[in-house]
N, CA, C and O of each residue as an XYZ file, in Angstrom:
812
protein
N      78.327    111.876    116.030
C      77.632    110.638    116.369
C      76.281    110.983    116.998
O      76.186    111.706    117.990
N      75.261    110.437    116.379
C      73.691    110.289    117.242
C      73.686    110.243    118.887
O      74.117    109.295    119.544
N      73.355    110.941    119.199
C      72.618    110.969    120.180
C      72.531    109.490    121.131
O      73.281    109.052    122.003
N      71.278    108.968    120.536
C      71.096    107.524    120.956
C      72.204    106.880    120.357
O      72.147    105.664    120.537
N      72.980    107.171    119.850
C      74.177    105.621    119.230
C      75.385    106.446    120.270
O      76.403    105.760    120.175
N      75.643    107.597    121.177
C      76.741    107.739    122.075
C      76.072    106.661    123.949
O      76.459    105.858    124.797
N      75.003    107.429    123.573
C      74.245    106.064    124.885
C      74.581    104.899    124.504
O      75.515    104.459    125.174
N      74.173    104.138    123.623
C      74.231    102.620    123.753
C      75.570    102.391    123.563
O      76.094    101.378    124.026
N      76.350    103.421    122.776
C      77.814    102.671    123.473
C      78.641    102.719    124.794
O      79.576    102.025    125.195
N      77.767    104.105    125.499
C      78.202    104.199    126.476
C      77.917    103.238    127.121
O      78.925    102.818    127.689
N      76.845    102.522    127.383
C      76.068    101.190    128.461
C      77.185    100.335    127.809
O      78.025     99.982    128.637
N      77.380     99.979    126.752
C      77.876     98.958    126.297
C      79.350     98.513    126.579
O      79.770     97.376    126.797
N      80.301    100.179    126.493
C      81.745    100.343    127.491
C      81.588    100.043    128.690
O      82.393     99.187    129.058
N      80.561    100.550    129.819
C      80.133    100.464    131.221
C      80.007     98.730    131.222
O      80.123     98.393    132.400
N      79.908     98.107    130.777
C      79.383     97.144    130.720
C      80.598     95.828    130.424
O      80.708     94.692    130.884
N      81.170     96.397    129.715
C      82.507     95.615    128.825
C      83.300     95.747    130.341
O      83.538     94.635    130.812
N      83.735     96.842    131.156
C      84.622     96.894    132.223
C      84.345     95.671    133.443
O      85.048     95.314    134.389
N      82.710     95.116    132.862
C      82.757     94.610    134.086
C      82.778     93.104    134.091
O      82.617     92.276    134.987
N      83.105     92.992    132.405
C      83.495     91.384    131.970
C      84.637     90.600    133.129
O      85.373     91.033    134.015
N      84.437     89.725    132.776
C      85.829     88.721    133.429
C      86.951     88.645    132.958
O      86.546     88.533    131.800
N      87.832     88.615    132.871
C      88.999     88.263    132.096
C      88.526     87.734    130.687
O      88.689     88.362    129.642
N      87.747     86.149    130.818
C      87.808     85.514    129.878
C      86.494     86.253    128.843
O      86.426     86.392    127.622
N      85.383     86.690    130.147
C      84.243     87.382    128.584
C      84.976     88.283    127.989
O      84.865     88.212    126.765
N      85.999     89.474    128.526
C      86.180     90.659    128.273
C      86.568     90.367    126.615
O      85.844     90.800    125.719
N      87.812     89.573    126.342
C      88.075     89.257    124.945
C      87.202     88.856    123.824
O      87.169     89.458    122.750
N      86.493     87.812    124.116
C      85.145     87.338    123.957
C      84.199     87.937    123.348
O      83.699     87.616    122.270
N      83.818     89.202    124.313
C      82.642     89.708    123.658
C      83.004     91.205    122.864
O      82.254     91.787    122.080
N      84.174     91.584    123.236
C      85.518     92.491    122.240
C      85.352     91.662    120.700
O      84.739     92.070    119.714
N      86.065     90.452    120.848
C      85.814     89.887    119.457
C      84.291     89.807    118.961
O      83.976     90.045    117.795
N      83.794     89.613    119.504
C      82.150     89.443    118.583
C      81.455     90.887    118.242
O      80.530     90.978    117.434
N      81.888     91.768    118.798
C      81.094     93.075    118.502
C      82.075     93.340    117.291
O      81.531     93.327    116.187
N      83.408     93.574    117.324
C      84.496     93.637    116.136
C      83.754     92.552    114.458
O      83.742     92.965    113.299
N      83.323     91.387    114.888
C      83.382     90.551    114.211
C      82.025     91.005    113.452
O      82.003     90.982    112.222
N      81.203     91.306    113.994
C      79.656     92.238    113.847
C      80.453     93.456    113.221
O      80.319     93.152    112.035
N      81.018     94.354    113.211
C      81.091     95.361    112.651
C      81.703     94.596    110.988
O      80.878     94.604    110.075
N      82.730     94.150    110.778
C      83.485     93.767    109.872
C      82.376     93.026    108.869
O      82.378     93.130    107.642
N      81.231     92.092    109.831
C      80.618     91.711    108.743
C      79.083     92.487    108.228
O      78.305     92.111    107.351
N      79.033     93.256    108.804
C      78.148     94.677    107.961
C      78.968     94.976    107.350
O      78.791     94.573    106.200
N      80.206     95.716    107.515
C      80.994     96.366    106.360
C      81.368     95.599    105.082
O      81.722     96.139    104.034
N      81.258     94.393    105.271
C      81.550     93.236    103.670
C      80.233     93.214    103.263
O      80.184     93.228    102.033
N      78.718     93.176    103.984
C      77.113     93.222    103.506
C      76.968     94.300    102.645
O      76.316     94.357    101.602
N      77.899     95.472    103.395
C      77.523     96.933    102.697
C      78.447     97.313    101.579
O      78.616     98.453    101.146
N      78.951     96.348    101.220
C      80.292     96.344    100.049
C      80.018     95.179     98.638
O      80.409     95.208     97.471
N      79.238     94.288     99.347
C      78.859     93.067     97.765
C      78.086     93.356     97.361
O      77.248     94.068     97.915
N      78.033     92.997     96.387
C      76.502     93.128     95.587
C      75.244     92.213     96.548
O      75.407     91.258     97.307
N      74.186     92.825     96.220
C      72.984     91.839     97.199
C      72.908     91.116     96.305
O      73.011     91.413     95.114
N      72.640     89.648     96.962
C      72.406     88.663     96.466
C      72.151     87.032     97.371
O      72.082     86.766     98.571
N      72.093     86.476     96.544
C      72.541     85.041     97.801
C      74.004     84.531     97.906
O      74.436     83.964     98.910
N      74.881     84.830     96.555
C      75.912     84.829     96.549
C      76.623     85.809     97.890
O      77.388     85.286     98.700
N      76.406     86.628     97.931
C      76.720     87.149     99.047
C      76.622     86.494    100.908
O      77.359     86.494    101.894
N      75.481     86.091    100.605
C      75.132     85.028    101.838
C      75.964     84.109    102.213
O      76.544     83.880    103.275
N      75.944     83.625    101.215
C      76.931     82.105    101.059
C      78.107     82.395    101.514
O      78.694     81.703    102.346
N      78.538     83.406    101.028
C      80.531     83.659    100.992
C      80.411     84.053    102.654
O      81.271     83.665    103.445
N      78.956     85.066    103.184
C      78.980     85.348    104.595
C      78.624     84.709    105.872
O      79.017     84.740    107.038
N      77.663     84.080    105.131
C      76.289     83.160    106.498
C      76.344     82.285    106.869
O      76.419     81.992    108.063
N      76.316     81.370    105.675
C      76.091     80.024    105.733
C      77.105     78.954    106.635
O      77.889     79.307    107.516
N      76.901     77.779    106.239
C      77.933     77.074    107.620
C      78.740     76.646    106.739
O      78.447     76.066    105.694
N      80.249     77.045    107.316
C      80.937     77.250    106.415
C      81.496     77.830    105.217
O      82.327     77.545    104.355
N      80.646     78.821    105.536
C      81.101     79.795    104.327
C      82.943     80.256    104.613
O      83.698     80.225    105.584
N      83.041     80.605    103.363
C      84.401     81.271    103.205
C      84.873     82.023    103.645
O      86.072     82.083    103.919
N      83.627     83.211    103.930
C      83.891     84.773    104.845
C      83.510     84.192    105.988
O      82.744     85.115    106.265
N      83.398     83.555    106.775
C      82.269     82.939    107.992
C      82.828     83.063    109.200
O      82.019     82.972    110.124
N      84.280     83.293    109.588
C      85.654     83.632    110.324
C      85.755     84.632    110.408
O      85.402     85.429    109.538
N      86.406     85.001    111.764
C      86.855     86.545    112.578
C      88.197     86.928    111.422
O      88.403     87.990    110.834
N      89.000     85.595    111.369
C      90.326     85.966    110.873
C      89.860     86.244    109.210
O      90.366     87.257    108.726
N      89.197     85.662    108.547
C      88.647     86.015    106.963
C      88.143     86.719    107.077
O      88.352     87.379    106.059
N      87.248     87.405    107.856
C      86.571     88.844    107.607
C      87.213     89.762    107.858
O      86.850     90.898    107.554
N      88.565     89.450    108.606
C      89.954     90.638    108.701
C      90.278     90.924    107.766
O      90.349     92.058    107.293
N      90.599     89.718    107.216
C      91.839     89.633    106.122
C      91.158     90.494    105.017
O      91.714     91.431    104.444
N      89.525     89.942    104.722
C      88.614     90.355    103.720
C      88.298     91.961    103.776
O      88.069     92.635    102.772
N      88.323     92.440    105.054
C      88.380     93.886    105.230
C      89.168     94.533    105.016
O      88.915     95.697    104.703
N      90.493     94.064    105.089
C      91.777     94.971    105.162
C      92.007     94.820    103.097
O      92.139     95.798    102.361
N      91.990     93.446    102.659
C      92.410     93.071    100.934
C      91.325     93.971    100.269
O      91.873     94.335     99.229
N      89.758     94.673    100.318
C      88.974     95.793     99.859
C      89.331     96.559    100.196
O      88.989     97.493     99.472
N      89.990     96.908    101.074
C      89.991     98.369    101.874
C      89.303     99.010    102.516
O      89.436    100.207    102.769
N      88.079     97.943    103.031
C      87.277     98.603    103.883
C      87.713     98.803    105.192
O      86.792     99.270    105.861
N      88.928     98.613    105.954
C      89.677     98.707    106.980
C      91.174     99.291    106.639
O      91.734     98.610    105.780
N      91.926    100.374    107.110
C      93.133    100.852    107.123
C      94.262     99.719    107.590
O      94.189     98.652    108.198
N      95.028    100.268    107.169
C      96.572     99.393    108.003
C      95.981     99.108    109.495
O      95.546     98.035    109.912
N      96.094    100.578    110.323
C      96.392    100.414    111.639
C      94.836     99.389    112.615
O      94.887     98.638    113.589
N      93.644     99.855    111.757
C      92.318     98.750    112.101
C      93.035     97.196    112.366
O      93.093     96.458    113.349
N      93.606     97.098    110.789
C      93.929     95.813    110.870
C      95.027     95.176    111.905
O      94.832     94.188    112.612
N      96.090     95.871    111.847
C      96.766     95.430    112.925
C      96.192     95.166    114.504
O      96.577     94.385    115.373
N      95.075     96.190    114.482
C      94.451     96.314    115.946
C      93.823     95.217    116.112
O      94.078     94.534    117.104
N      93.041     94.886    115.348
C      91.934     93.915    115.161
C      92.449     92.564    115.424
O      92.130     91.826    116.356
N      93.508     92.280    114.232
C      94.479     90.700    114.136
C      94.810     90.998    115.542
O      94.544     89.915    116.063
N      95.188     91.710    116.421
C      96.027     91.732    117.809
C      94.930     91.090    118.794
O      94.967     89.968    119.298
N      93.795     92.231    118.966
C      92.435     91.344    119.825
C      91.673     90.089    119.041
O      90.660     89.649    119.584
N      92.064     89.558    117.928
C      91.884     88.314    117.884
C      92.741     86.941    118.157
O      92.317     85.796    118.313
N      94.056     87.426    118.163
C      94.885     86.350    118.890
C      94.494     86.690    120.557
O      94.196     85.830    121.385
N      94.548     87.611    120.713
C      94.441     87.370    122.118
C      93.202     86.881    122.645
O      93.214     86.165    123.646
N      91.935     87.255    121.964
C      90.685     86.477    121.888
C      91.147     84.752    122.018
O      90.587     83.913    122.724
N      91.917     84.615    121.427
C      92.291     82.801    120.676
C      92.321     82.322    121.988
O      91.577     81.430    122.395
N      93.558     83.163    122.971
C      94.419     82.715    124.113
C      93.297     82.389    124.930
O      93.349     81.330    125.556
N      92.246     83.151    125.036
C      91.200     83.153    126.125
C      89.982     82.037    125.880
O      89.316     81.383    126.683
N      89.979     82.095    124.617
C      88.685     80.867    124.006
C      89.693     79.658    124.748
O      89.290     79.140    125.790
N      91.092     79.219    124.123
C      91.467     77.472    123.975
C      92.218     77.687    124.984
O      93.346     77.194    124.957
N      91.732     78.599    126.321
C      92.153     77.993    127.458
C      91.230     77.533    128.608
O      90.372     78.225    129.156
N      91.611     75.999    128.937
C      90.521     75.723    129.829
C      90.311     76.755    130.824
O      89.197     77.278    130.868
N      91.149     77.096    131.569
C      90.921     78.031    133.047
C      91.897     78.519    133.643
O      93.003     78.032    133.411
N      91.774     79.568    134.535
C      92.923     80.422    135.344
C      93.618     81.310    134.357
O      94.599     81.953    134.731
N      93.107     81.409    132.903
C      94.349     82.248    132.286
C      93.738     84.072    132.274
O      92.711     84.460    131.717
N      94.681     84.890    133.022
C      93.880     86.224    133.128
C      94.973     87.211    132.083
O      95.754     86.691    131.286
N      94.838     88.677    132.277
C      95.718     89.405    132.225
C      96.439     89.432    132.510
O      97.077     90.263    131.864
N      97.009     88.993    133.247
C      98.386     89.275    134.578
C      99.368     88.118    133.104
O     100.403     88.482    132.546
N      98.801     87.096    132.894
C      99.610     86.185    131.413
C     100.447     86.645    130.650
O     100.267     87.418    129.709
N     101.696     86.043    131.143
C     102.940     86.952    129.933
C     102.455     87.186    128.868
O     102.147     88.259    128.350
N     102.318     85.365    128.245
C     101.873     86.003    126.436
C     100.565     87.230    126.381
O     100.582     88.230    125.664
N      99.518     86.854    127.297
C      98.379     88.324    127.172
C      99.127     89.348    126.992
O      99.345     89.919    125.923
N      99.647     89.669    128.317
C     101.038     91.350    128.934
C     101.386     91.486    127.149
O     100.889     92.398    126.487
N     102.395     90.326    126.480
C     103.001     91.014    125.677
C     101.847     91.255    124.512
O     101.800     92.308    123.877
N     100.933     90.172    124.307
C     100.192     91.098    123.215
C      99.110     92.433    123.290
O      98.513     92.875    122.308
N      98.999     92.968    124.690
C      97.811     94.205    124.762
C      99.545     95.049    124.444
O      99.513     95.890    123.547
N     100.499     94.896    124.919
C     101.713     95.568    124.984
C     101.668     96.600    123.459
O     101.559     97.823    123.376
N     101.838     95.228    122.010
C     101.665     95.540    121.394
C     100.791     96.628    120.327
O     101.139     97.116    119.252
N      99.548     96.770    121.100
C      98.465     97.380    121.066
C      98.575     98.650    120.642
O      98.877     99.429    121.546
N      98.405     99.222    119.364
C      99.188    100.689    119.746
C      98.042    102.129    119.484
O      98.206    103.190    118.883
N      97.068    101.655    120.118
C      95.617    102.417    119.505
C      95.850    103.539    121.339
O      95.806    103.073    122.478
N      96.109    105.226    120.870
C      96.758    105.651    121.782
C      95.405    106.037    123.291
O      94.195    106.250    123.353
N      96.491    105.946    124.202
C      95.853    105.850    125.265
C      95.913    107.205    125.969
O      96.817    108.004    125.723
N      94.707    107.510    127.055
C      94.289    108.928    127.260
C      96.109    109.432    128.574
O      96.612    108.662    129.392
N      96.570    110.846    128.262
C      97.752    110.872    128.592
C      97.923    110.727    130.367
O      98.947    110.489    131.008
N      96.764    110.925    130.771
C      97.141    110.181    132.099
C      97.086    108.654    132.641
O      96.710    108.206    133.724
N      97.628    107.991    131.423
C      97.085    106.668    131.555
C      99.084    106.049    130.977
O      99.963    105.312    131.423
N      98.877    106.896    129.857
C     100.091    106.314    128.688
C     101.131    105.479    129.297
O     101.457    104.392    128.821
N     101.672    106.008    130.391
C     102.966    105.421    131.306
C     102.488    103.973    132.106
O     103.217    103.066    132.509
N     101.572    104.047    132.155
C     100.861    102.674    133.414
C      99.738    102.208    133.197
O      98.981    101.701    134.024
N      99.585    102.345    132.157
C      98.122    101.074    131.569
C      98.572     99.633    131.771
O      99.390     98.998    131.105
N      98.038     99.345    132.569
C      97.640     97.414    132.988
C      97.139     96.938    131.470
O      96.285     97.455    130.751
N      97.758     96.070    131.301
C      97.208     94.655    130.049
C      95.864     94.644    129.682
O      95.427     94.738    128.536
N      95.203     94.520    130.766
C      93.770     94.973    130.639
C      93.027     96.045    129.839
O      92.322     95.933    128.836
N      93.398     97.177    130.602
C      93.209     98.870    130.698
C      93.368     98.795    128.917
O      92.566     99.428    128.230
N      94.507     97.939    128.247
C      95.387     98.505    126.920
C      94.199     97.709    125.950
O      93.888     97.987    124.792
N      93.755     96.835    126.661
C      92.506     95.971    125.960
C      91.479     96.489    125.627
O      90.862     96.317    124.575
N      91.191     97.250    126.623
C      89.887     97.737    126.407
C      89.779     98.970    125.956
O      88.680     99.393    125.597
N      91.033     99.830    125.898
C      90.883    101.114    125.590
C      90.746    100.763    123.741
O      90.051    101.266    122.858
N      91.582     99.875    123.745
C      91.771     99.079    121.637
C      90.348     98.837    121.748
O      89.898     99.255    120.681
N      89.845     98.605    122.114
C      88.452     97.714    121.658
C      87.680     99.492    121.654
O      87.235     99.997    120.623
N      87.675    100.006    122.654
C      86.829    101.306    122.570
C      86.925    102.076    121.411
O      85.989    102.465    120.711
N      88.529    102.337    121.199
C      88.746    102.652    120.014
C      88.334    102.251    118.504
O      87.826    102.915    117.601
N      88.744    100.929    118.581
C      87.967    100.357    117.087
C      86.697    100.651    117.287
O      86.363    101.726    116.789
N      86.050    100.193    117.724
C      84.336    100.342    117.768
C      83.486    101.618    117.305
O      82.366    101.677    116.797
N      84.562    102.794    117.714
C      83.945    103.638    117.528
C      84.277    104.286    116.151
O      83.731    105.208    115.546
N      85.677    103.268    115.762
C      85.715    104.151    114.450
C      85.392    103.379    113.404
O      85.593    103.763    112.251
N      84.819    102.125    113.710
C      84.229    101.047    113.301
C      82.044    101.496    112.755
O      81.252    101.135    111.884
N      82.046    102.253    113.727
C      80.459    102.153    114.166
C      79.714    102.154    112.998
O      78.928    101.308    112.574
N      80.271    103.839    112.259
C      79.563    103.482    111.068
C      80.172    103.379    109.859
O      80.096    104.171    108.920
N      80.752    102.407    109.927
C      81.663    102.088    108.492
C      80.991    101.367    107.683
O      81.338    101.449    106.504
N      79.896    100.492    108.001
C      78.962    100.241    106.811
C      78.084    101.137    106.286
O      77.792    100.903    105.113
N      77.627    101.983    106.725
C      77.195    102.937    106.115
C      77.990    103.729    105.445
O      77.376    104.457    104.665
N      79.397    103.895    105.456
C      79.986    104.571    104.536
C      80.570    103.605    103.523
O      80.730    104.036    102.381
N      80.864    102.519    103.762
C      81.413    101.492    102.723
C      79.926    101.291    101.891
O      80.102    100.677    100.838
N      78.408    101.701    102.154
C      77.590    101.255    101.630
C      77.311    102.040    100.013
O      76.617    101.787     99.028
N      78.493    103.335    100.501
C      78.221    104.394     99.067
C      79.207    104.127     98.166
O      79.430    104.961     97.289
N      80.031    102.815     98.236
C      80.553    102.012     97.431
C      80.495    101.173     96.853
O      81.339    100.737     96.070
N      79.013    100.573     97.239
C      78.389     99.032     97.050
C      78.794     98.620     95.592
O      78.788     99.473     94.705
N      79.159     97.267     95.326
C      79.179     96.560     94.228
C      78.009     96.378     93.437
O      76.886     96.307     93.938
N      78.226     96.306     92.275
C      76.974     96.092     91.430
C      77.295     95.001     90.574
O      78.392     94.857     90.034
N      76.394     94.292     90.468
C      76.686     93.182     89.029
C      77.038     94.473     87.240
O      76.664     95.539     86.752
N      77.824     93.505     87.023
C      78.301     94.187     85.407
C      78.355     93.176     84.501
O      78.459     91.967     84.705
N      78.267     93.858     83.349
C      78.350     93.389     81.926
C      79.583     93.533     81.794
O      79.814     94.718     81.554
N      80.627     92.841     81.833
C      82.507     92.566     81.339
C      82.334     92.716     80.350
O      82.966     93.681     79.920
N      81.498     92.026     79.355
C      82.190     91.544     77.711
C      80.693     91.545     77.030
O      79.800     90.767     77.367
N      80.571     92.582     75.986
C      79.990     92.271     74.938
C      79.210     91.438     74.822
O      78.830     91.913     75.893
N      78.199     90.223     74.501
C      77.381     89.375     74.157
C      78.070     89.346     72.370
O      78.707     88.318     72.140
N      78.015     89.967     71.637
C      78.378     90.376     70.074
C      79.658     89.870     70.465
O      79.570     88.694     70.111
N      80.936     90.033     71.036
C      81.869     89.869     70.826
C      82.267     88.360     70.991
O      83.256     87.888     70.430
N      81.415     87.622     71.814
C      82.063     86.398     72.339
C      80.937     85.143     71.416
O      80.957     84.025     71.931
N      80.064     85.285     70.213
C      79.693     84.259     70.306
C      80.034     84.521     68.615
O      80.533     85.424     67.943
N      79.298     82.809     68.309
C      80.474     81.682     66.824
C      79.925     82.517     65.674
O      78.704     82.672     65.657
N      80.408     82.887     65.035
C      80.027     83.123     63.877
C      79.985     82.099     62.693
O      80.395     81.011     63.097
N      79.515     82.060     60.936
C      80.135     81.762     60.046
C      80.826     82.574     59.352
O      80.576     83.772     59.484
N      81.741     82.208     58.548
C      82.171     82.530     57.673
C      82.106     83.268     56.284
O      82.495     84.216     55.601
N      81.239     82.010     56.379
C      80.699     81.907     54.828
C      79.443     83.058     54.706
O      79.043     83.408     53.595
N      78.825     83.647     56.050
C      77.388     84.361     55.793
C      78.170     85.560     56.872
O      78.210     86.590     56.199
N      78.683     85.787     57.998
C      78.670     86.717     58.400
C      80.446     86.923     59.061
O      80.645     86.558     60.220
N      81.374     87.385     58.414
C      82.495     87.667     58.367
C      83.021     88.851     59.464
O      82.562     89.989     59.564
N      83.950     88.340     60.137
C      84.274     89.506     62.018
C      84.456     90.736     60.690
O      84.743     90.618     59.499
N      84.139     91.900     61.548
C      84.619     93.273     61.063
C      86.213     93.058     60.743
O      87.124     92.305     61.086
N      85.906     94.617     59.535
C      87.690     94.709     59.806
C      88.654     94.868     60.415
O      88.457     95.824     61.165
N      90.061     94.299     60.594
C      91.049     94.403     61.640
C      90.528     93.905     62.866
O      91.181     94.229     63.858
N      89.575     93.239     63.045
C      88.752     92.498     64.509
C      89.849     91.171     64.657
O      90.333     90.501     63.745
N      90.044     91.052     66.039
C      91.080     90.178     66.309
C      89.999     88.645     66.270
O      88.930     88.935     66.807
N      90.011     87.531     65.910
C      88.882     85.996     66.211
C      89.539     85.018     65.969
O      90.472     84.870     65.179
N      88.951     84.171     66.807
C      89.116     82.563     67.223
C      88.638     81.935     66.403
O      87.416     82.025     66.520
N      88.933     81.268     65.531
C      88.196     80.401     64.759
C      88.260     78.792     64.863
O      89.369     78.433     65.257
N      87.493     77.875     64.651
C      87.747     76.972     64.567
C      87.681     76.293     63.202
O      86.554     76.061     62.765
N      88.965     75.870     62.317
C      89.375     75.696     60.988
C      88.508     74.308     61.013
O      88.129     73.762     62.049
N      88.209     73.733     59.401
C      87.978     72.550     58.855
C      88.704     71.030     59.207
O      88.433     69.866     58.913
N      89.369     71.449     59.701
C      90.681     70.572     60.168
C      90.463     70.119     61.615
O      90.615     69.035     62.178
N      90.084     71.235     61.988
C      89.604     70.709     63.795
C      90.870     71.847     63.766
O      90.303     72.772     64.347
N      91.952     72.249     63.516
C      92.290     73.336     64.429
C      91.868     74.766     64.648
O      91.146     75.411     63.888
N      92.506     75.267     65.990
C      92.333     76.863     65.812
C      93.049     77.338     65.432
O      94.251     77.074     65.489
N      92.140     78.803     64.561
C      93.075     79.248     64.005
C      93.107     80.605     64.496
O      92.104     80.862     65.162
N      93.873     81.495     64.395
C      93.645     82.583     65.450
C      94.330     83.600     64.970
O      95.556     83.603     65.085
N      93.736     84.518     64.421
C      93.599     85.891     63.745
C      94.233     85.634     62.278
O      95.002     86.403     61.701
N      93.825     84.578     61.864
C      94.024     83.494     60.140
C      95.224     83.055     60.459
O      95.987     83.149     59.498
N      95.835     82.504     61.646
C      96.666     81.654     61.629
C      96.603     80.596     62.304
O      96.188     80.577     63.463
N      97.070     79.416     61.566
C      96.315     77.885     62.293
C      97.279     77.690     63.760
O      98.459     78.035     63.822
N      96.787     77.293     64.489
C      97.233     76.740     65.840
C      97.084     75.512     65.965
O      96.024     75.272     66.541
N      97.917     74.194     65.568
C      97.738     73.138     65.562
C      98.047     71.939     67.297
O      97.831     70.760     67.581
N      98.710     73.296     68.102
C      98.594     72.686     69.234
C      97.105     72.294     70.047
O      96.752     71.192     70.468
N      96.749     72.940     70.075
C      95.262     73.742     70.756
C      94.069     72.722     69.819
O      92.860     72.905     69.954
């Protein structure tokens, strides 16, 4: 890792410890949510189509939980990312749609950092606080997060040609006849199709 990119995450950990309860999840989810959506930028084809599915209001990808799901269904995220990730976004949830007073010390919180299984440094393993298990997951993803668009970028999508132009458009008959053994759709005198010289009168 760069030089300058171990500093700014260092300020940025120093910094995360000294959230509140309620930023700590908060701003865990939005740096996560920032990584996931470079890694889908550095995976579509450029375009505006791309925008749309990412940016726009309401887009499709436009969600913490769809840009999970969307990371993990490419494979730009492993099993264990994903599990980590879906974990600090429910618990993100707990902290957004609660008016007030809800901290760590919160059963449901306790049991979901519990779950958490991104491993912790061995003088810690036995007695990590709810908290401690939060933030060590978040340190973890991030960093193995950091530059994953740049490596998902040497995968980038490209627009393609699927099908022929020659293969898919009408011919006649009478002047220019499919090659031999060529499988075609025809549309008979009758109004039906007929399909590889046999009529299809459903269709």
């Amino acid at each position: 890792m760069r030089k300058e990119d171990i500093e700014e995450l260092s300020s940025f950990f120093s910094e995360l410890q000294r959230e509140t309860d309620r930023g700590l999840p908060l701003v865990s989810a939005a740096l996560l949510d920032e990584k996931l959506l470079e890694a889908l930028r550095s995976f579509f084809c450029v375009g505006k189509a791309t925008d749309r599915l990412l940016l726009e209001p309401n887009a499709p990808l436009g969600t913490f939980s769809a840009r999970i799901d969307a990371c993990f269904a490419l494979g730009l995220i492993d099993e264990h990312e994903y599990q980590e990730i879906s974990l600090v976004r429910k618990i993100r949830n707990l902290f957004a749609h609660s008016r007030h007073g809800l901290s760590f010390s919160d059963e449901k919180v306790t049991s979901l950092c519990t779950s958490l299984v991104s491993p912790l440094p061995p003088d810690r393993s036995g007695n990590a606080s709810a908290r401690y298990r939060f933030i060590n997951a978040t340190v973890s993803l991030i960093v193995r997060l950091y530059y994953r668009d740049k490596w998902v970028e040497r995968e980038r999508r490209s627009a393609r040609t699927w099908v022929n132009p020659e293969e898919t458009r009408w011919r006649s008959f009478k002047t220019d006849q499919p090659p031999e053994g060529a499988q075609y759709i025809a549309l008979g005198p009758s109004g039906a199709w007929v399909v590889d010289g046999k009529a299809d009168f459903d269709h």
